[in-house]
DOTIPA-12649 format. One line per 10 residues: number of its first residue (from 1); their letters; for each residue x, y, z of N, C-alpha, C. Coordinates in steps of 0.02 Angstrom, whole numbers, plus 50000, padded with zeros to 5 digits. Each point is the difference from the previous one (the first is absolute). Layout:
<pts>
NUM	A	X Y Z X Y Z X Y Z  ...
</pts>
This chain:
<pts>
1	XXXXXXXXXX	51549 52423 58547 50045 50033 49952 49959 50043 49952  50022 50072 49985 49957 50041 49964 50013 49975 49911  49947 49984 49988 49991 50005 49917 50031 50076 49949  50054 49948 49936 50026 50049 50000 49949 50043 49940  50017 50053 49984 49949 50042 49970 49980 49978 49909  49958 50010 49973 49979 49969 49942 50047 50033 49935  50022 49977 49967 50018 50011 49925 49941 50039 49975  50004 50076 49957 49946 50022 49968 50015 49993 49933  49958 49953 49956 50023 50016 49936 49953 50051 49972  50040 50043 49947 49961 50050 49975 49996 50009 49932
11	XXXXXXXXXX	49957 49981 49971 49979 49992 49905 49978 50041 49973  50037 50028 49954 49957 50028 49926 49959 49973 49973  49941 49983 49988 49945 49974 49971 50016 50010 49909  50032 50057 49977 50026 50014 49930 50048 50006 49979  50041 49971 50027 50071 50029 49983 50017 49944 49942  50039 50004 49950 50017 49960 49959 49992 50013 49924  50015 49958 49963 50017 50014 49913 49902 50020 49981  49981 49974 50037 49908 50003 49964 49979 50060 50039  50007 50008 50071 49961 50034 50026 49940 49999 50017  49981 49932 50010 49930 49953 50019 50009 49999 50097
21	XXXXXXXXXX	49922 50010 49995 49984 49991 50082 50025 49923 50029  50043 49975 50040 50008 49947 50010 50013 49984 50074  49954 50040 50018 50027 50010 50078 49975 49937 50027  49949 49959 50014 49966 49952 50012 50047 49935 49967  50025 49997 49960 50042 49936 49962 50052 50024 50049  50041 50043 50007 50054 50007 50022 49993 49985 50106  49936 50025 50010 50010 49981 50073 49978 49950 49991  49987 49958 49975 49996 49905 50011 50057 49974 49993  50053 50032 49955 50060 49980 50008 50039 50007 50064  49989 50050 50027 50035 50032 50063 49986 49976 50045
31	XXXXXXXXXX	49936 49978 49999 49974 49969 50086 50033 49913 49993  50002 49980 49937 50013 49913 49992 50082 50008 50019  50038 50053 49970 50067 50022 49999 50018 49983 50091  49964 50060 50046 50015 49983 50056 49962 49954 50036  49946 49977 49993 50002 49957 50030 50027 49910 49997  50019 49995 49937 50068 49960 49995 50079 50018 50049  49977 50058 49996 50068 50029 50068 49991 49990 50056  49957 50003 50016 49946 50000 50078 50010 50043 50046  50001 50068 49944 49986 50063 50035 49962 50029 49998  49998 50045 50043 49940 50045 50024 49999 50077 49947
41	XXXXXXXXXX	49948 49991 49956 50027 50073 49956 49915 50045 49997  50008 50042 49977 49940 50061 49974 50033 50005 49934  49941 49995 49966 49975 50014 49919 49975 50054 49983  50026 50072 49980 49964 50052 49981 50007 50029 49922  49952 50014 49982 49993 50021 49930 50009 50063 50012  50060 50050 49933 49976 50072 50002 49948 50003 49955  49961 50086 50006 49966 50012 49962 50024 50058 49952  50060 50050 50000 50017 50050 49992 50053 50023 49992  50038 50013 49936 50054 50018 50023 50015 50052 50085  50062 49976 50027 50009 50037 50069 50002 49948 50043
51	XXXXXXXXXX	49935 49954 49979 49959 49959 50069 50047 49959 50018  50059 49955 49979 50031 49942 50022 50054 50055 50030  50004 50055 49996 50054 50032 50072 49945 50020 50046  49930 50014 50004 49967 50003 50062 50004 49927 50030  49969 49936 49997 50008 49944 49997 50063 49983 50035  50067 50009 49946 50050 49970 50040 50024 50044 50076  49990 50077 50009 49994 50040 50048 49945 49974 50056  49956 49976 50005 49947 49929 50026 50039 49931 50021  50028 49979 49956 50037 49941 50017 50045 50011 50051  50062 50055 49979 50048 50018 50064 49966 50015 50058
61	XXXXXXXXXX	49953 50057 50009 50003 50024 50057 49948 49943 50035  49955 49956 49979 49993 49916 50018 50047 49956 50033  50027 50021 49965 50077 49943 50054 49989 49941 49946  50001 49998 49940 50000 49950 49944 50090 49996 50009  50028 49939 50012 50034 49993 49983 50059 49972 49929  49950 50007 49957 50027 49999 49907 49940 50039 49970  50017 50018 49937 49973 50024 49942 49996 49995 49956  49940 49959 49946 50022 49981 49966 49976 50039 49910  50036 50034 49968 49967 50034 49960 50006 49981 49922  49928 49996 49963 49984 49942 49947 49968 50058 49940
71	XXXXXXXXXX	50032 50017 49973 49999 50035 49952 50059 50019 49956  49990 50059 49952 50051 50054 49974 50047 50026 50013  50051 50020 49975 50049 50069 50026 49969 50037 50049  49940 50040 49988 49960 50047 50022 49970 49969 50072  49989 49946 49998 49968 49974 50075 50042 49989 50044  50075 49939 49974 50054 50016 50020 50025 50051 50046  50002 50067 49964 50029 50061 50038 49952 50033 50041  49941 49996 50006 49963 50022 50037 49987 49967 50063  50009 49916 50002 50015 49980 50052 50057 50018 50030  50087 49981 49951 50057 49996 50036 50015 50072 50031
81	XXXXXXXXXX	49966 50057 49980 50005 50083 50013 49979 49985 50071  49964 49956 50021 49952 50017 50069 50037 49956 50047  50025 49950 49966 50036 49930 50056 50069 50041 50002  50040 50056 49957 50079 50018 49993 50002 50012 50075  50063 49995 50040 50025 50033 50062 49958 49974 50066  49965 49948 49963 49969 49955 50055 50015 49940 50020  49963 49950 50029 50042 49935 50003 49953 49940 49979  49929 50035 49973 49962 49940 49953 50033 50000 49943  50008 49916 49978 50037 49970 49940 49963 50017 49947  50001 50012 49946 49978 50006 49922 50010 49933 49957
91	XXXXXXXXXX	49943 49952 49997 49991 49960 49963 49966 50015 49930  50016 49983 49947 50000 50005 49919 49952 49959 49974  49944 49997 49964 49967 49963 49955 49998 50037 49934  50043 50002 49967 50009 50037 49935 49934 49990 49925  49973 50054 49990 49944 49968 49959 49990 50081 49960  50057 50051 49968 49996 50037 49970 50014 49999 49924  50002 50039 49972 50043 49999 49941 50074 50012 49980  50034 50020 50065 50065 49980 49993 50035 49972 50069  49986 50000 50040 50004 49970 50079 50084 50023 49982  50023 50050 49978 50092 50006 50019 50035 49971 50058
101	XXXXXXXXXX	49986 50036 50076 49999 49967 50063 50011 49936 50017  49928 49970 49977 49981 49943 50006 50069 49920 49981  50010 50042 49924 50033 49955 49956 50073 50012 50053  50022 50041 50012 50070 50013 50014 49993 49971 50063  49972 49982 50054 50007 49959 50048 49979 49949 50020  49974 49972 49927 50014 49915 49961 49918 49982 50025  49959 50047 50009 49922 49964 50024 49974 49947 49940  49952 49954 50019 49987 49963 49971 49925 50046 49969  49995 49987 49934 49934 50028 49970 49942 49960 50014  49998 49938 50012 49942 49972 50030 49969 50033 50044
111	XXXXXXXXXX	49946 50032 50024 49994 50036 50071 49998 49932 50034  49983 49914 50002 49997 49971 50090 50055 50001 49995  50059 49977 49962 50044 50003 50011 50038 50050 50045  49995 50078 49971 50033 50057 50016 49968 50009 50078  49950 49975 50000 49968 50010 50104 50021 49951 50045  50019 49930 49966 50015 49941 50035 50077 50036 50026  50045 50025 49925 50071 50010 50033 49995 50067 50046  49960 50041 49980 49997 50054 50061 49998 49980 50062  49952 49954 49999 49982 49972 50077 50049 49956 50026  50046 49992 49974 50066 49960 50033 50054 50041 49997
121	XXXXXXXXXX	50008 50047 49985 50067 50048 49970 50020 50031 50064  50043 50027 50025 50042 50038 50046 50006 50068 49970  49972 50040 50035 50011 50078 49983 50070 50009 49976  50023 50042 49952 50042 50013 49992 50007 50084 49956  50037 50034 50007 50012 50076 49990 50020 50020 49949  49949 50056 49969 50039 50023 49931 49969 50092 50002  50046 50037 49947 49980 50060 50031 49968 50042 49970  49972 50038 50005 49911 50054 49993 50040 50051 49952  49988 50020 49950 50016 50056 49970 49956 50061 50005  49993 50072 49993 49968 50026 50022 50000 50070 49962
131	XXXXXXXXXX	49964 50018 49935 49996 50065 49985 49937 50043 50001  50000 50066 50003 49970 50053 50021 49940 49979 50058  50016 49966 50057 49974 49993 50076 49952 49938 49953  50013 49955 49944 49970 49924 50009 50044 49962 49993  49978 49934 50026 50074 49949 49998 49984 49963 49949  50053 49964 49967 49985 49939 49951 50062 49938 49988  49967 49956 49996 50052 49918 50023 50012 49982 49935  49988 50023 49942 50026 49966 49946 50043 50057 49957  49972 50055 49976 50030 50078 49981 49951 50033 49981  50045 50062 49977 49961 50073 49982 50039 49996 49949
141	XXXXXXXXXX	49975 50076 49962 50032 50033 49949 49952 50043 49956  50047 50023 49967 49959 50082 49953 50026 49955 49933  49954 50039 49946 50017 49997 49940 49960 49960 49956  50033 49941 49943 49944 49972 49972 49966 49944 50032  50031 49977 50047 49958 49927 50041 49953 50029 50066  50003 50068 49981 49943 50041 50065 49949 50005 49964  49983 50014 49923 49948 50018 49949 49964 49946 49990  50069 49921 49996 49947 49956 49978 49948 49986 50055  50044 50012 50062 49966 49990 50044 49935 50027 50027  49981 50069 49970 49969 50048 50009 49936 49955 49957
151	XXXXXXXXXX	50031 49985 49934 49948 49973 49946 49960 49931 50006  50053 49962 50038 49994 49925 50013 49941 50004 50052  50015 50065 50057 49939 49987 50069 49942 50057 49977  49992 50012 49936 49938 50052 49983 49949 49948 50008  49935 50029 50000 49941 49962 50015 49991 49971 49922  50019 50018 49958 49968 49986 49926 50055 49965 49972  50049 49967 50050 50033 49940 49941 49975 49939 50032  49973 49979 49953 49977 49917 50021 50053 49933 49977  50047 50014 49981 50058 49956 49977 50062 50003 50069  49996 49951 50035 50039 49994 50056 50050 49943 49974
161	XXXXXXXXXX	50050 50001 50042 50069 49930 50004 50030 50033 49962  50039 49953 49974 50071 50026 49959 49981 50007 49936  49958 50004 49961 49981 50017 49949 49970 50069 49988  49969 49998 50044 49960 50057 50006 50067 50068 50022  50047 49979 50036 50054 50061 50016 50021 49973 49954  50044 49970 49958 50049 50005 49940 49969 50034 49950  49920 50010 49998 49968 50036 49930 50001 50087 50019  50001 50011 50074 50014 50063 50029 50062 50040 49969  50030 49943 50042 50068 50006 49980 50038 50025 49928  49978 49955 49951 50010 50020 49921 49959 50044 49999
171	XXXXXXXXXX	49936 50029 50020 49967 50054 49968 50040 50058 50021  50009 50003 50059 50056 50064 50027 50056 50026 49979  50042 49933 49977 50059 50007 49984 49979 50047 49921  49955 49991 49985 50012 50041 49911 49979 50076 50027  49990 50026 50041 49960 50069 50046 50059 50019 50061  50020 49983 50021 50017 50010 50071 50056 50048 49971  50020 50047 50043 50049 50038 49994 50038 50004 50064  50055 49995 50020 50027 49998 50053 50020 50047 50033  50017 50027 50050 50002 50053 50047 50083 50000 50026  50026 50060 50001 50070 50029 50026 49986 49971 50081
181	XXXXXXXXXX	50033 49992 50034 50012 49973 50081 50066 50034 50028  49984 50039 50034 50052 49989 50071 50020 49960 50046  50056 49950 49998 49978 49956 50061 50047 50020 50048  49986 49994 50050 50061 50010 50080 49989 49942 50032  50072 49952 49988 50015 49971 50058 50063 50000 50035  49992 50015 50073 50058 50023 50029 50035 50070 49976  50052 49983 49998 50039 50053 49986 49998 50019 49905  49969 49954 49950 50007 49998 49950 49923 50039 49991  50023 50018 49941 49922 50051 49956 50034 49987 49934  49923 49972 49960 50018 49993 49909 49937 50034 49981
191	XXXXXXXXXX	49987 50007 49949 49966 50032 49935 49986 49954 49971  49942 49954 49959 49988 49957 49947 49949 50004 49986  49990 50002 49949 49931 49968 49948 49987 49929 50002  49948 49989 50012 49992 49928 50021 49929 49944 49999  50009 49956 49973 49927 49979 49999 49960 49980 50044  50039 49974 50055 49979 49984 50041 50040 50019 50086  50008 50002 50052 50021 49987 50053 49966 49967 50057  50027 49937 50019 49974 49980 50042 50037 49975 50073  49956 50002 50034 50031 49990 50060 49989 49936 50038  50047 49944 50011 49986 49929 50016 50036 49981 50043
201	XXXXXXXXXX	49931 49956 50047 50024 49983 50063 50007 49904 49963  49927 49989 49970 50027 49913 49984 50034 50015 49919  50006 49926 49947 50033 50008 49951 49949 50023 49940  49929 50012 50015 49976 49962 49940 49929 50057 50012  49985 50027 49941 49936 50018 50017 49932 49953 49961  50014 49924 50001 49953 49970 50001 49987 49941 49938  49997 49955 49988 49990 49959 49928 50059 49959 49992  50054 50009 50054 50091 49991 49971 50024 50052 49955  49974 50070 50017 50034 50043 49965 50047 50059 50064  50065 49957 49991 50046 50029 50040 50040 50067 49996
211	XXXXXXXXXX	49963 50045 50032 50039 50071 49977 50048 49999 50053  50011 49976 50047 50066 50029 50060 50018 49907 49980  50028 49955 49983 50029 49946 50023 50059 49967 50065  50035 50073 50009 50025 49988 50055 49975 50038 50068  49928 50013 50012 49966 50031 50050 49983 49921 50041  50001 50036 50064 50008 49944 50057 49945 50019 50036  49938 49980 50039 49960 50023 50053 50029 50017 50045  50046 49984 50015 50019 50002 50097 50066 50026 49993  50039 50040 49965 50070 50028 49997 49999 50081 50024  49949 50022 50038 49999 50066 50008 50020 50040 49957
221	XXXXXXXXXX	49999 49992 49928 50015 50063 49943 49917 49975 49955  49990 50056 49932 49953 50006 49968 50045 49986 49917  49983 49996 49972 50032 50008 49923 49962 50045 49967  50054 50033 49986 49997 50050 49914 49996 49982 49955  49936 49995 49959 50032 49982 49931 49964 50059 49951  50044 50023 49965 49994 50059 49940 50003 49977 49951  49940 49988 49938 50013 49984 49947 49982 50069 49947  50075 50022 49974 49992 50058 49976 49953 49991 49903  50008 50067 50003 49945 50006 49929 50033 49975 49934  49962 49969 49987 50019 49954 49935 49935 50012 49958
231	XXXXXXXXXX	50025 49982 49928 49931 49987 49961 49950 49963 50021  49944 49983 49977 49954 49956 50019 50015 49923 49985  50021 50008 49936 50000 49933 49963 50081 49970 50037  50034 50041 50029 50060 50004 50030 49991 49951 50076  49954 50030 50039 49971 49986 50048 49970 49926 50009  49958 50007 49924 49959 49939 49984 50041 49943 50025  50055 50007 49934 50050 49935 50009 50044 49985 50064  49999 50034 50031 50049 49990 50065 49931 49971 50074  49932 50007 49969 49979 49981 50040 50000 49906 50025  50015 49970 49956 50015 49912 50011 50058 50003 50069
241	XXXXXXXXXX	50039 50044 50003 50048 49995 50049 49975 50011 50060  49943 50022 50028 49977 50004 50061 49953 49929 50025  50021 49942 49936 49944 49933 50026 50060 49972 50011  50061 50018 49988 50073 49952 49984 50034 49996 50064  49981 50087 50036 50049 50004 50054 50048 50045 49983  50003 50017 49939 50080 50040 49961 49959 50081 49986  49980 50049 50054 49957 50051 49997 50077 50048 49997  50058 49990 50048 50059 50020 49997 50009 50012 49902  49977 49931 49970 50033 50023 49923 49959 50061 49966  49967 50028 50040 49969 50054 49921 50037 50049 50021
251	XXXXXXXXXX	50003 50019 49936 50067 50072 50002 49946 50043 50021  50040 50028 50029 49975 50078 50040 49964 49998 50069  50014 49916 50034 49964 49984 50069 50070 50000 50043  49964 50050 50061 50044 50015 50035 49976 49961 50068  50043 49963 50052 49976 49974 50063 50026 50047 50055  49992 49989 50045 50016 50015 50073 49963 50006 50060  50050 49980 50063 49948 49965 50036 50015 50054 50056  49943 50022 50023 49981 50043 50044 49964 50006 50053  50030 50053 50056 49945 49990 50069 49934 50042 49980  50002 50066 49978 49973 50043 49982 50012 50027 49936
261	XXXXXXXXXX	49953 50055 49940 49978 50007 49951 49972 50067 49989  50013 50044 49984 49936 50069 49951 50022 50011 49949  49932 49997 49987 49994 49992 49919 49967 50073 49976  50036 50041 49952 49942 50065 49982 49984 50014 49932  49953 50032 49985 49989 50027 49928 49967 50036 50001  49980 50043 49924 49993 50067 50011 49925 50008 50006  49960 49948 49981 49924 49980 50011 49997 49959 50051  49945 49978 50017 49950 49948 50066 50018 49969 49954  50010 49930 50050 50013 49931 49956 49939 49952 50010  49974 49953 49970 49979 49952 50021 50044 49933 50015
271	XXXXXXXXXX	49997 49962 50062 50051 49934 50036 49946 49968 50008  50017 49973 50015 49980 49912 50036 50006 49976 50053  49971 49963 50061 50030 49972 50059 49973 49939 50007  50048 49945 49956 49968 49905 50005 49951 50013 49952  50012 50047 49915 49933 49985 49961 49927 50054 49995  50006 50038 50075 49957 50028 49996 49998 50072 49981  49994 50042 49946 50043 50046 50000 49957 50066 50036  50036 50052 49977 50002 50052 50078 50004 50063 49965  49997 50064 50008 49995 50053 49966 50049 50051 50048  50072 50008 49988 50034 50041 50043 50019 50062 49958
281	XXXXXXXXXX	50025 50041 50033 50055 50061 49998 50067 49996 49966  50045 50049 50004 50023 50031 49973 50079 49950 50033  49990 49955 50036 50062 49982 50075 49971 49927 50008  50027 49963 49998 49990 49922 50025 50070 49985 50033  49962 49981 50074 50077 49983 50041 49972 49902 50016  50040 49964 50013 49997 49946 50009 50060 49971 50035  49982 49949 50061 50047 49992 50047 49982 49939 50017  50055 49936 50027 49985 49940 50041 49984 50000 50083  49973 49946 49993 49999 49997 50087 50004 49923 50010  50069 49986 50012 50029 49948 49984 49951 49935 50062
291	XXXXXXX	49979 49938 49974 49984 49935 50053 49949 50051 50039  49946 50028 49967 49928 50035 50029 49942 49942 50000  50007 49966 49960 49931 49952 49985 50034 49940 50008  49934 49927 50031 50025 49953 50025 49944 49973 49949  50047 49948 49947 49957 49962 49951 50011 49918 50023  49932 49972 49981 50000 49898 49982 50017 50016 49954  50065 49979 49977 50029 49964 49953 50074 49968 49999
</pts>
């Protein structure tokens, strides 16, 4: 009988609130993890941002039958970008500063834990979102959560986790100025000023801070959510409602749930895809591709 093919797990050595080398602590966890399973796996460290989508592109065309990816937002999507529209599973070891993803399809934050349940879990389907030709499994968006994002992944902030983005966060909010938007979906076109727009495939971009609450992984639509321009101190206070679940209550948030999305303004915007942000044009289109990626969980 042919042996079936090895589990690759694939680690960020830095990913996390410190940003400490921990690659060596973390594969002692991983090898005790499976071999309590009594499976057959490969242990690879990246070195680079990029490297865990060369790596997991290695694993597939290997004939690895799971994947298991142990990091950030950012490592996250760089694996699940390479496993989308394939039929290797996407296993989760969540170890970022906001694991959004992670949280919304109930992973355990322990990593043996989160590899033990991978390694027993049944593939199951949820779907790839996808703007300007990259995909992303948790969301996108323009506006002020693209800046922090911009600020949060600069080389010169050394304050990571939720502290470190909530101080972003308040510093922006007294600066940020918000931008007019075109949006088209479907047959509809609006005009708004807006602080933010984002585009969500899970509920949460990370910490339990729920900007879509009724976004589903696997329903073949994306969510809209528009939170139009308000004061700062305006903003401030309505922000407790996105740990509550009640993101629907701030006045001037608009939902809707969509296959497709363009977004325009009269400048290049800076977005985001899962955190990482991105430097576009003048046009942001964004579209689902419903049950593309096969996740353990």
């Amino acid at each position: 009988m042919a042996q079936p093919a090895p589990v690759v797990i694939i680690i960020n050595p830095i990913s996390g609130a410190a940003g400490k080398n921990r690659g060596h602590a973390r594969a002692q966890v991983a090898r005790a993890a499976v071999a309590d399973a009594r499976v057959d796996a490969r242990i690879v460290l990246t070195e680079a941002a990029g490297h865990a989508s060369a790596l997991a592109r290695d694993a597939a065309a290997s004939g690895a039958r799971a994947v298991i990816a142990w990091g950030g937002d950012g490592t996250i999507n760089e694996v699940a970008s390479v496993l989308a529209f394939g039929p290797v599973p996407l296993g989760i070891v969540p170890a970022g500063s906001g694991n959004g993803l992670a949280r919304d399809l109930g992973i355990d934050r322990r990593p043996a834990r989160a590899i033990a349940a991978a390694l027993k879990a049944s593939p199951r389907t949820i779907d790839v979102g996808e703007i300007e030709k990259r995909l992303f499994v948790n969301m996108t968006g323009a506006g002020i959560d693209a800046h922090i994002a911009r600020r949060f992944n600069a080389p010169d902030n050394t304050r990571r986790g939720f502290l470190g983005y909530a101080r972003i966060t308040l510093d922006l909010l007294r600066s940020y100025v918000p931008a007019t938007y075109r949006i088209t979906t479907g047959e509809s076109r609006s005009d708004v000023r807006a602080v933010l727009v984002t585009v969500a495939n899970s509920s949460q971009f990370g910490n339990g801070a729920r900007i879509a609450p009724a976004a589903r992984l696997d329903d073949g639509l994306l969510d809209l959510v528009v939170v139009g321009d308000r004061s700062a101190f305006g903003t401030l206070c309505q922000m407790p409602r996105l740990f509550t679940g009640r993101a629907e209550r701030i006045p001037g948030c608009r939902f809707e749930r969509v296959t497709d999305v363009t977004i325009e303004t009269d400048q290049p915007m800076t977005f985001h895809v899962d955190g990482e942000p991105c430097e576009g044009g003048t046009r942001l289109h964004a579209r689902v591709h419903p049950g593309a990626l096969n996740v353990l969980a």
